[in-house]
mmCIF file of the N, C-alpha and C atoms, coordinates in Angstrom:
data_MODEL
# 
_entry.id   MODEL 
# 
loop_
_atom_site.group_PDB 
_atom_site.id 
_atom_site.type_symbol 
_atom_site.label_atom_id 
_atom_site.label_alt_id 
_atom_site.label_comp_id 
_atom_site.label_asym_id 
_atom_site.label_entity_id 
_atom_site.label_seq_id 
_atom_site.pdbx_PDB_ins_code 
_atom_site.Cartn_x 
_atom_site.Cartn_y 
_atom_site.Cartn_z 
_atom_site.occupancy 
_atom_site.B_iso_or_equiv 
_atom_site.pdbx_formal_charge 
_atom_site.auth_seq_id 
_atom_site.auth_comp_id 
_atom_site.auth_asym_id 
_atom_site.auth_atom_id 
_atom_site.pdbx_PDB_model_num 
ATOM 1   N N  . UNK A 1 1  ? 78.743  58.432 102.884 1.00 0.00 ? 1  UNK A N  1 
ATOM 2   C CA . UNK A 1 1  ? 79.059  58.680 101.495 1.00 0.00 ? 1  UNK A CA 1 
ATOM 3   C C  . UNK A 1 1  ? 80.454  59.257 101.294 1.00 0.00 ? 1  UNK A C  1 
ATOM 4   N N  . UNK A 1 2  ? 81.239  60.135 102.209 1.00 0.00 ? 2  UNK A N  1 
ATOM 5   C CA . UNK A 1 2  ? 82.269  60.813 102.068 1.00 0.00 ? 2  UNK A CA 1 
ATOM 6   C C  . UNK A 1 2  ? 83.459  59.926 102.678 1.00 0.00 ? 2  UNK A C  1 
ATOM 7   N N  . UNK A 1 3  ? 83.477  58.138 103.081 1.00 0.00 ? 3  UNK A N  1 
ATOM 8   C CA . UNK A 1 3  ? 84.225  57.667 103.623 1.00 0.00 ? 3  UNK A CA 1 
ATOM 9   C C  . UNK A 1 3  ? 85.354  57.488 102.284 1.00 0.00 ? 3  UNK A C  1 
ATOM 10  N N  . UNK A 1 4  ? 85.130  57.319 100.934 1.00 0.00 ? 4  UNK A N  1 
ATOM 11  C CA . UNK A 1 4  ? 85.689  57.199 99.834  1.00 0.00 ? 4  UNK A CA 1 
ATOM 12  C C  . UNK A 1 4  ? 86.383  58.040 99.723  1.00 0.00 ? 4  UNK A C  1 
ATOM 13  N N  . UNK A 1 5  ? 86.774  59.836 100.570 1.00 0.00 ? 5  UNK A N  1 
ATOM 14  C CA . UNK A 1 5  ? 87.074  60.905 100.118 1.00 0.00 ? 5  UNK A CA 1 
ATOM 15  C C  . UNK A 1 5  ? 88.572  60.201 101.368 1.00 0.00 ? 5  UNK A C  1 
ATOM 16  N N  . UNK A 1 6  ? 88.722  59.984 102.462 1.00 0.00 ? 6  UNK A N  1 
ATOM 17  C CA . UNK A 1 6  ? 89.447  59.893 103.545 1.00 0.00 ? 6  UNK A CA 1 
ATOM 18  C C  . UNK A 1 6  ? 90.360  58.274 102.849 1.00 0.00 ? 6  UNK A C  1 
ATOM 19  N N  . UNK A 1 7  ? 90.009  57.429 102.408 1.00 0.00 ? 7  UNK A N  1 
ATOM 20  C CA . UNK A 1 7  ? 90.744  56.162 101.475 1.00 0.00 ? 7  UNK A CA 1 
ATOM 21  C C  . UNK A 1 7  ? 91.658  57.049 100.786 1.00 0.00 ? 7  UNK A C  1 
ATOM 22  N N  . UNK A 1 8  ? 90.599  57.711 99.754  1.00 0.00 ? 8  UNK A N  1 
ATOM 23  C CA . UNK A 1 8  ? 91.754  58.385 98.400  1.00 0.00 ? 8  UNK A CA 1 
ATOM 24  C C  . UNK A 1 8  ? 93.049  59.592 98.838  1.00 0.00 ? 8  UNK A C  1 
ATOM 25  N N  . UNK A 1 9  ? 92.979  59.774 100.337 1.00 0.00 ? 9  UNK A N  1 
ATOM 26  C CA . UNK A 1 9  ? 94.453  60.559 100.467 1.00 0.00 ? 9  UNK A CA 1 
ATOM 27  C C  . UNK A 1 9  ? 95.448  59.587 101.095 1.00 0.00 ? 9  UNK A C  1 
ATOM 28  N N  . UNK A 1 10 ? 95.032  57.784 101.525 1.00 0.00 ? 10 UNK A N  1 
ATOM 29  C CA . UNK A 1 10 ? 96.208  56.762 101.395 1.00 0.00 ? 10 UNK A CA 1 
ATOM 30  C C  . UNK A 1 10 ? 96.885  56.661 100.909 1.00 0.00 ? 10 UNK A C  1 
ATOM 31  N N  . UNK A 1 11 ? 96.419  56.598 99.276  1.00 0.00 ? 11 UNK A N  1 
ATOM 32  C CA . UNK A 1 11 ? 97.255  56.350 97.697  1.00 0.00 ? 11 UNK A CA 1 
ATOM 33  C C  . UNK A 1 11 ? 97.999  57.087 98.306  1.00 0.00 ? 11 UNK A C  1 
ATOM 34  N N  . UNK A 1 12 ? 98.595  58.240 98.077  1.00 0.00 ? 12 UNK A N  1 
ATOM 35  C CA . UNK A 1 12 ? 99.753  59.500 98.137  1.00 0.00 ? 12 UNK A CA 1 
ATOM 36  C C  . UNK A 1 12 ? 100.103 59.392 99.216  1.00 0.00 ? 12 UNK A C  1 
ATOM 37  N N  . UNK A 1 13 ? 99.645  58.757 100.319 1.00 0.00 ? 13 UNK A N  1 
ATOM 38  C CA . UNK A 1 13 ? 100.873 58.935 101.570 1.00 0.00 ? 13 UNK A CA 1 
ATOM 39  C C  . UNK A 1 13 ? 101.366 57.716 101.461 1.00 0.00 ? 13 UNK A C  1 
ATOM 40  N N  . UNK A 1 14 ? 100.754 56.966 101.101 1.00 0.00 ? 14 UNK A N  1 
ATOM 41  C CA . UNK A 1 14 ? 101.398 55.041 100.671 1.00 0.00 ? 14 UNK A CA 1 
ATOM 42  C C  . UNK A 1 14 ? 102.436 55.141 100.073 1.00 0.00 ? 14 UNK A C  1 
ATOM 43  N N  . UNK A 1 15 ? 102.322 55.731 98.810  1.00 0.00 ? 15 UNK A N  1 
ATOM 44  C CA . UNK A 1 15 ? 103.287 56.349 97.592  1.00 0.00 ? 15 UNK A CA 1 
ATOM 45  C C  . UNK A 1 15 ? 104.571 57.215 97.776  1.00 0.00 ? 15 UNK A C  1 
ATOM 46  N N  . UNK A 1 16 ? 104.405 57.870 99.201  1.00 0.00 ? 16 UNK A N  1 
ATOM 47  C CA . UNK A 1 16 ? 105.452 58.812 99.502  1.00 0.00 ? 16 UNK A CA 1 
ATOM 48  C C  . UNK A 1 16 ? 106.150 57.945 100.438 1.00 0.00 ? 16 UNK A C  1 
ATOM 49  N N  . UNK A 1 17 ? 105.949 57.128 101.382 1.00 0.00 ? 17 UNK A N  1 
ATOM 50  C CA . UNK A 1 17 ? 106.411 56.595 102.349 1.00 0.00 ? 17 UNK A CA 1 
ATOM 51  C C  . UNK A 1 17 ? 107.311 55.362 101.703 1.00 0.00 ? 17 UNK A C  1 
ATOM 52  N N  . UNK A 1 18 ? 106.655 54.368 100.355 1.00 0.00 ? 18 UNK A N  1 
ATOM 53  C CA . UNK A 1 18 ? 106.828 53.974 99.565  1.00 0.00 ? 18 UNK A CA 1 
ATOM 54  C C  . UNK A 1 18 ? 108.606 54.773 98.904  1.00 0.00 ? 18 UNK A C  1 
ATOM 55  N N  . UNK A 1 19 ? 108.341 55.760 98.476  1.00 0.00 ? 19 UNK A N  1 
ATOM 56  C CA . UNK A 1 19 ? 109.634 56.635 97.577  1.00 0.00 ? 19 UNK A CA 1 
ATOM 57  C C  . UNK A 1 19 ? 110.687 56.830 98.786  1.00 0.00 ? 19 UNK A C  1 
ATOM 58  N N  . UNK A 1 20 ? 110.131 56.764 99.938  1.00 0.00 ? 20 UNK A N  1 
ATOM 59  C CA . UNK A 1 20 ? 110.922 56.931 101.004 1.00 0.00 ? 20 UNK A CA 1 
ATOM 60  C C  . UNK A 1 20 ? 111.859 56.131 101.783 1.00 0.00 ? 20 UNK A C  1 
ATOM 61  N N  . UNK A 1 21 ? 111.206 55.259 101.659 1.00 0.00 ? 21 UNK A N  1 
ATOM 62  C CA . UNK A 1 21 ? 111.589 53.654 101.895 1.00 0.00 ? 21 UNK A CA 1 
ATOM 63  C C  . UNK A 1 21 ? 112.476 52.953 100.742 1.00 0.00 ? 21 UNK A C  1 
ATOM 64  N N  . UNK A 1 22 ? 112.633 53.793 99.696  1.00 0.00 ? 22 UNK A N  1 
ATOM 65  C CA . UNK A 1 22 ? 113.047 53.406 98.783  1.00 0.00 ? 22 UNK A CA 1 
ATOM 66  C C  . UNK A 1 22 ? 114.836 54.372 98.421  1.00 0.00 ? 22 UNK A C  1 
ATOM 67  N N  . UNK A 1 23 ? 114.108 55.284 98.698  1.00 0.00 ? 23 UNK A N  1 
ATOM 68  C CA . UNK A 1 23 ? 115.465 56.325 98.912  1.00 0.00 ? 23 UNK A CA 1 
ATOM 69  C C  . UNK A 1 23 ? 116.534 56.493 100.078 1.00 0.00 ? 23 UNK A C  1 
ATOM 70  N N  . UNK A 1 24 ? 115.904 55.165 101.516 1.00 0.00 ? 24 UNK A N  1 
ATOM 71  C CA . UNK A 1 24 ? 117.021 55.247 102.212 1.00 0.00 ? 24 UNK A CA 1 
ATOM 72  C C  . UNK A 1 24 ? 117.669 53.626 101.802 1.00 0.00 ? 24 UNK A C  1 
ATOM 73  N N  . UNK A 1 25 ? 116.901 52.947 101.296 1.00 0.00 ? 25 UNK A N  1 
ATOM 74  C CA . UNK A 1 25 ? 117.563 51.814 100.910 1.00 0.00 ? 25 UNK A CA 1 
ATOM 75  C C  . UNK A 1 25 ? 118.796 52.009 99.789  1.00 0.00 ? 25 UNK A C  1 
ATOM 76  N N  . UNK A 1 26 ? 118.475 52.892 99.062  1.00 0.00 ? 26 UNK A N  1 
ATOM 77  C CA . UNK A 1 26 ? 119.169 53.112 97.646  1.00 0.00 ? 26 UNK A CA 1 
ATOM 78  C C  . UNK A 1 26 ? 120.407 53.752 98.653  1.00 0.00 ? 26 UNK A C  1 
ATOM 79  N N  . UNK A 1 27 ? 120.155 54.907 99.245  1.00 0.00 ? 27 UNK A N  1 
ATOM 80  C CA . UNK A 1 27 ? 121.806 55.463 100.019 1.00 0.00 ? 27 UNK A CA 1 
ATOM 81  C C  . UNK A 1 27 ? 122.191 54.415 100.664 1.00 0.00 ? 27 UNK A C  1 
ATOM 82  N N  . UNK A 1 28 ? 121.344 53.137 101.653 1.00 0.00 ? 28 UNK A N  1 
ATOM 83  C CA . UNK A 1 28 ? 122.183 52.167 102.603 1.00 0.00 ? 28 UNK A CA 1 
ATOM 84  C C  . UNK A 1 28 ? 122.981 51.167 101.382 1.00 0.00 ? 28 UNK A C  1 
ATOM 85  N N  . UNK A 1 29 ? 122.618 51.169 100.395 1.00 0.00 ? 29 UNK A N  1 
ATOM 86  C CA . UNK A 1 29 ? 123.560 50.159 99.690  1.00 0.00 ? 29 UNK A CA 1 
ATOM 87  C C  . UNK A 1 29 ? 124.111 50.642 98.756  1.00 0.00 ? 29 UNK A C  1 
ATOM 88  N N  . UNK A 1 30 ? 124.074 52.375 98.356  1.00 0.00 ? 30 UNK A N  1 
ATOM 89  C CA . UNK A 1 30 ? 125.296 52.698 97.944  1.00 0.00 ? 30 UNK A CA 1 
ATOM 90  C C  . UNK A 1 30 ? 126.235 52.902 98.526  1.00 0.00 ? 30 UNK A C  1 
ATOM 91  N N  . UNK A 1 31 ? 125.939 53.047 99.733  1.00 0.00 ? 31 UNK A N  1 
ATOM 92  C CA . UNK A 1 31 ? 127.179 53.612 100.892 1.00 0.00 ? 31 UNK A CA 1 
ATOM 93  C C  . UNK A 1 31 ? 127.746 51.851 100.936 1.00 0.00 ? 31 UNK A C  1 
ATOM 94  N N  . UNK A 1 32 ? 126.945 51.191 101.149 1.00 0.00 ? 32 UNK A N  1 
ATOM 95  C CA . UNK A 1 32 ? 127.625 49.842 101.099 1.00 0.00 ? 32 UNK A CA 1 
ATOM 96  C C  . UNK A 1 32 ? 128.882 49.480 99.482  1.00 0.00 ? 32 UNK A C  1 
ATOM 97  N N  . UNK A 1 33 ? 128.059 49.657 98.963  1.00 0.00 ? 33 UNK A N  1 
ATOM 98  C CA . UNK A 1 33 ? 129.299 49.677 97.597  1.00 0.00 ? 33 UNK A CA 1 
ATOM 99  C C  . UNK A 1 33 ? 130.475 50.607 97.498  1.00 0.00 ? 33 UNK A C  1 
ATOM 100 N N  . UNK A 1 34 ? 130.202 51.527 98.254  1.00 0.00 ? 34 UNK A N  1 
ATOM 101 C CA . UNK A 1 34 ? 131.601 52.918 98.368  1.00 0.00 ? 34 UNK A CA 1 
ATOM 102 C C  . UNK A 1 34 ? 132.111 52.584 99.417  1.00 0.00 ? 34 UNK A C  1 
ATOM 103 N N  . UNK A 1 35 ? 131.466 51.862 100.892 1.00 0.00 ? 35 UNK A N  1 
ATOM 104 C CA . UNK A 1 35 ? 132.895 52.055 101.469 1.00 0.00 ? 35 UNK A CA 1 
ATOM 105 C C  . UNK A 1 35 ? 132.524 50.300 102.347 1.00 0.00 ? 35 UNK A C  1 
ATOM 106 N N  . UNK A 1 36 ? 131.809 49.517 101.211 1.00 0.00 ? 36 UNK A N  1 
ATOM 107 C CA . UNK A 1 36 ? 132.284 47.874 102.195 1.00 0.00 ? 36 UNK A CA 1 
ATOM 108 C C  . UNK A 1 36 ? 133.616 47.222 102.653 1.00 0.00 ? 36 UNK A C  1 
ATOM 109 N N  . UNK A 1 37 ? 134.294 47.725 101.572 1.00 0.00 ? 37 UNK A N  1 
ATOM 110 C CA . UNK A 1 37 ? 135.442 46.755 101.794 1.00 0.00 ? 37 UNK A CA 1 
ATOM 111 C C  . UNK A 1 37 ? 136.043 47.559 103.205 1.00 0.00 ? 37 UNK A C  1 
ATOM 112 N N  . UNK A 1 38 ? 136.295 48.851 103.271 1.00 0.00 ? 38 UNK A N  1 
ATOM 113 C CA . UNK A 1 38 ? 136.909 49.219 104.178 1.00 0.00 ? 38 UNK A CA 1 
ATOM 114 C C  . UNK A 1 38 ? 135.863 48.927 105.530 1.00 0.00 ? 38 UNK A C  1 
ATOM 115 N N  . UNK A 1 39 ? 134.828 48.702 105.179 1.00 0.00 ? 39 UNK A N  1 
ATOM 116 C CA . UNK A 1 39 ? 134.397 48.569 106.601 1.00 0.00 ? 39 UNK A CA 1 
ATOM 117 C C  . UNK A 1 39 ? 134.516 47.034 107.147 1.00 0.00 ? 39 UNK A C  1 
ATOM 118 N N  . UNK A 1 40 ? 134.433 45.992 106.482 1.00 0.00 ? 40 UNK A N  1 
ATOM 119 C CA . UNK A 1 40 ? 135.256 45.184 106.411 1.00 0.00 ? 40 UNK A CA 1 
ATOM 120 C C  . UNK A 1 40 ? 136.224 44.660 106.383 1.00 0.00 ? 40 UNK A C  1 
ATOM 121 N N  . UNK A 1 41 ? 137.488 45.361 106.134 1.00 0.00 ? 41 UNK A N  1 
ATOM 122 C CA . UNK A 1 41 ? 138.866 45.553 106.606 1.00 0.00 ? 41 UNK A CA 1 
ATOM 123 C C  . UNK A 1 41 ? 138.744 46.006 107.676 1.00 0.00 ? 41 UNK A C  1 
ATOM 124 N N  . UNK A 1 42 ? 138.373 46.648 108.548 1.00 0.00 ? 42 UNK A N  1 
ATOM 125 C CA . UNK A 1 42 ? 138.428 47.578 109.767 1.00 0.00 ? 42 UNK A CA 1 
ATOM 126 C C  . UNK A 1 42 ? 137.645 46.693 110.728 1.00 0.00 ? 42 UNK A C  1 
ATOM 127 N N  . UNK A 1 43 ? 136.448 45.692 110.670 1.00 0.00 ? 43 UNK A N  1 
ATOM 128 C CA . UNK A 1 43 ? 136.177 44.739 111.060 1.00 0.00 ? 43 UNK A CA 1 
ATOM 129 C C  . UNK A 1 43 ? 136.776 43.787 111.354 1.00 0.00 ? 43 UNK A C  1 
ATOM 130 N N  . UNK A 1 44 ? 137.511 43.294 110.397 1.00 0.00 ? 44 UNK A N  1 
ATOM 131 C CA . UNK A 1 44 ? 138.600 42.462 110.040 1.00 0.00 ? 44 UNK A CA 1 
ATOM 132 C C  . UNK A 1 44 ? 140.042 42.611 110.983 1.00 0.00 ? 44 UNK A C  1 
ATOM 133 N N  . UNK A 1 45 ? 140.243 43.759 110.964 1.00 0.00 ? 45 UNK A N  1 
ATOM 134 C CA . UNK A 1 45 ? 141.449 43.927 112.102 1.00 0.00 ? 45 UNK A CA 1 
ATOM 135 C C  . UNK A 1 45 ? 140.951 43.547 113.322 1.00 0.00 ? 45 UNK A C  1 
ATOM 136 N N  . UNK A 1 46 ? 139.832 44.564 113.859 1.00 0.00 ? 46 UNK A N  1 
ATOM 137 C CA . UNK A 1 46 ? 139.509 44.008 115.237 1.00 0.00 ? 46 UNK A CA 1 
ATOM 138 C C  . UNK A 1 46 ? 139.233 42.629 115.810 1.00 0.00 ? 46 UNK A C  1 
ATOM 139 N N  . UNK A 1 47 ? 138.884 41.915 114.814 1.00 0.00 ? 47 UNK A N  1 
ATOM 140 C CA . UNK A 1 47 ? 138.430 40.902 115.384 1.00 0.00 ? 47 UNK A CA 1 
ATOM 141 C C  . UNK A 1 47 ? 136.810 40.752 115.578 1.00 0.00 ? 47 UNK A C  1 
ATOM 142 N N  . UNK A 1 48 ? 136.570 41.901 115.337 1.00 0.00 ? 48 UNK A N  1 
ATOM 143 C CA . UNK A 1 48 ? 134.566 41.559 115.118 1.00 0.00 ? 48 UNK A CA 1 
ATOM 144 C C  . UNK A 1 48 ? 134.061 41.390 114.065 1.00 0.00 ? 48 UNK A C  1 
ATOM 145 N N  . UNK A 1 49 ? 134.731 40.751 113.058 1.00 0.00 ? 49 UNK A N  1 
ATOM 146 C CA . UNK A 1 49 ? 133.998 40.328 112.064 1.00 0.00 ? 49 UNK A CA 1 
ATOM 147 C C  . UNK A 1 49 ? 133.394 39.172 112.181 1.00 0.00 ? 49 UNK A C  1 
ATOM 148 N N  . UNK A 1 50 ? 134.157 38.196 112.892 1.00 0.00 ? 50 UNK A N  1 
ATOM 149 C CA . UNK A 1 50 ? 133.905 36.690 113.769 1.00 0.00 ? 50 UNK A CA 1 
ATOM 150 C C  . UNK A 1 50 ? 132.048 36.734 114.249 1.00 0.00 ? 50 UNK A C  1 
ATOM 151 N N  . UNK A 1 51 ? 131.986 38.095 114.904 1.00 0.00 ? 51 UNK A N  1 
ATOM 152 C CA . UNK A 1 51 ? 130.475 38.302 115.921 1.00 0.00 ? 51 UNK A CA 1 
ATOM 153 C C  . UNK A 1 51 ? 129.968 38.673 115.205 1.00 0.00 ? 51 UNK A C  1 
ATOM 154 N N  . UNK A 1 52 ? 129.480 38.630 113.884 1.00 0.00 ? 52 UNK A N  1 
ATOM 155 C CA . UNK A 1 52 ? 128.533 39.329 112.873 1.00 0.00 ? 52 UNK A CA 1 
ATOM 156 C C  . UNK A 1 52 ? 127.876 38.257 112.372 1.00 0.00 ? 52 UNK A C  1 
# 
């Protein structure tokens, strides 16, 4: 009867892991919009932009 009690603390760790997953994506592609070009210029010099 109490297996329904051990399900209902998923929701909230689903939900957090969820916000989490969500908050390193949001910094990986703001950092991409603040500093692509230069990391791409700097790619660009070396010569490893070719191996990407």
């Amino acid at each position: 009867m109490n297996r329904t009690s051990s399900a209902s603390h998923n929701l909230p760790l689903a939900a957090a892991m969820g916000l989490l997953a969500l908050g390193v994506s949001g910094a990986a592609f703001y950092g991409w919009l603040r500093f692509g070009s230069s990391i791409l210029l700097s790619l660009g010099e070396t010569g490893l932009s070719w191996c990407l």
